[in-house]
C-alpha positions as CSV (number, residue, x, y, z in Angstrom):
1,X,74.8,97.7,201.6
2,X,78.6,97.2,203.2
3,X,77.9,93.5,203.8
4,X,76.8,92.8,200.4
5,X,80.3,93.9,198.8
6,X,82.6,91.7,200.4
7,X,80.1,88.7,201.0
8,X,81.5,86.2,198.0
9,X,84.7,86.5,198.9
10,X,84.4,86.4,202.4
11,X,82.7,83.0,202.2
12,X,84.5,81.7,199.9
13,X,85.4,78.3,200.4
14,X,82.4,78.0,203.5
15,X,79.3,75.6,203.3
16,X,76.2,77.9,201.3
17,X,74.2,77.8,203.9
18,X,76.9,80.5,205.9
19,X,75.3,83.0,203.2
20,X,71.3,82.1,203.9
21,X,72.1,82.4,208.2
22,X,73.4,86.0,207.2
23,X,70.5,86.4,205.2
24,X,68.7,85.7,208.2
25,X,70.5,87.7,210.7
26,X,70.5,90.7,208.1
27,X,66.9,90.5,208.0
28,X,66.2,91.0,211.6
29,X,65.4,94.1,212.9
30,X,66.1,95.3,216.5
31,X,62.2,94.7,218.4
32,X,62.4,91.0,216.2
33,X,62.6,88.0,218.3
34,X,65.2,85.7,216.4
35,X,63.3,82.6,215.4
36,X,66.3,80.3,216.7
37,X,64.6,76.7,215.2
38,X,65.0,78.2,211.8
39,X,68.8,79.2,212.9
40,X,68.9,75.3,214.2
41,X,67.3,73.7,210.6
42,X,70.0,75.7,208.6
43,X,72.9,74.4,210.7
44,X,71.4,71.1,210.8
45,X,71.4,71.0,207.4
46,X,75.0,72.1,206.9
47,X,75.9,68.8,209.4
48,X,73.5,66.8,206.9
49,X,75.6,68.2,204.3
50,X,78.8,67.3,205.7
51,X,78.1,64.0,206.3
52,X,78.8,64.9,210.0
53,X,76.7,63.0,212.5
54,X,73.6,64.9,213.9
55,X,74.1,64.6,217.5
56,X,78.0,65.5,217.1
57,X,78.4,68.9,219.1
58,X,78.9,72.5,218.2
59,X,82.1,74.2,218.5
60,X,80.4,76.7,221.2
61,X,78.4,74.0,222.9
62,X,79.0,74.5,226.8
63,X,79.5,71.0,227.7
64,X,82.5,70.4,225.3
65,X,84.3,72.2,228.0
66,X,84.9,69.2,230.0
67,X,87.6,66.5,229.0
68,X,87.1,62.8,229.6
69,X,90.0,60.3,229.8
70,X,91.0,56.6,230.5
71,X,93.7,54.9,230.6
72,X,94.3,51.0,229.9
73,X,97.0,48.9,231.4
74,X,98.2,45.5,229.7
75,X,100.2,43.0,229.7
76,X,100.9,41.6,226.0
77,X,100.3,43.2,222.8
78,X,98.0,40.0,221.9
79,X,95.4,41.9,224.9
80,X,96.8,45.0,223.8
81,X,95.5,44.8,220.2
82,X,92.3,42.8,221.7
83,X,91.1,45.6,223.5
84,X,91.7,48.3,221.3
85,X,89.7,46.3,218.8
86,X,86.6,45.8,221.5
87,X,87.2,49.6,221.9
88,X,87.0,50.8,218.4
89,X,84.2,48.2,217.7
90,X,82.2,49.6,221.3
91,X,82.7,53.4,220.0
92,X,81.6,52.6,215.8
93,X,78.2,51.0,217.7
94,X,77.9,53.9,219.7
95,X,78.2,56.1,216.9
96,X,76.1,54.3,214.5
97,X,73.0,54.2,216.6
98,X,73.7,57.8,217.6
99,X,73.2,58.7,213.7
100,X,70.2,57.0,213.3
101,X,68.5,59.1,216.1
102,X,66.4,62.2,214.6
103,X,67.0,65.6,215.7
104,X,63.6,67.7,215.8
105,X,63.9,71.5,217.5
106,X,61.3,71.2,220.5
107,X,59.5,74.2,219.0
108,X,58.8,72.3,215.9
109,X,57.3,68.6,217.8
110,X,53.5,69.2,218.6
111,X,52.4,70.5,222.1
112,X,52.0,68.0,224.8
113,X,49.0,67.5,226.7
114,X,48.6,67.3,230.5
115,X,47.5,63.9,231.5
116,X,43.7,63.5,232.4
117,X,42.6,63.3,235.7
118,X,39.6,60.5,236.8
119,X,38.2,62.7,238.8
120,X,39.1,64.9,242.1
121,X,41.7,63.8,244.4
């Protein structure tokens, strides 16, 4: 097969897990329905690996479009250093409890059921 010849050296120097998504992709056939939580686990795995935090966004993700910024105004470098210290300390929290949230693809949690009714209405 073409893609296997060139395959070491074009991931050379990429996390492993680049090789086992093309595994998958390879795998497929054209009437297969990709099984995108497995897709998910594999690059969740390579964020794991990277010590990156789960909830940190793709490259492609649409709402990475969007920039957000604010500017602070201040009168001493006393406040100056003061509030970029509150700052940094407010975004480390942030991130911190961020990391400690679990990721699980919605089509691996258990189905919901409706809530029951006490009789007719």
């Amino acid at each position: 097969m073409a893609r296997d010849a060139g395959r070491a050296q074009f991931f050379h120097e990429c996390p492993r897990q680049y090789d086992t998504l093309m595994k998958m992709i390879d795998s497929l056939v054209f009437d297969d329905a990709p099984k995108y939580n497995e897709f998910v686990e594999v690059l969740m795995d390579i964020k794991r690996e990277a010590k990156l935090r789960l909830k940190s966004h793709f490259d492609w993700d649409a709402d990475m479009t969007s920039t957000h910024s604010t500017t602070h105004s201040i009168s001493s470098d006393a406040e100056g250093e003061k509030a970029v210290r509150e700052e940094h300390m407010k975004k480390t929290a942030e991130a911190e409890s961020k990391d400690r949230e679990i990721i699980e693809p919605k089509e691996l949690l258990p189905p919901q059921r409706p809530p029951q009714s006490d009789g007719p209405l």
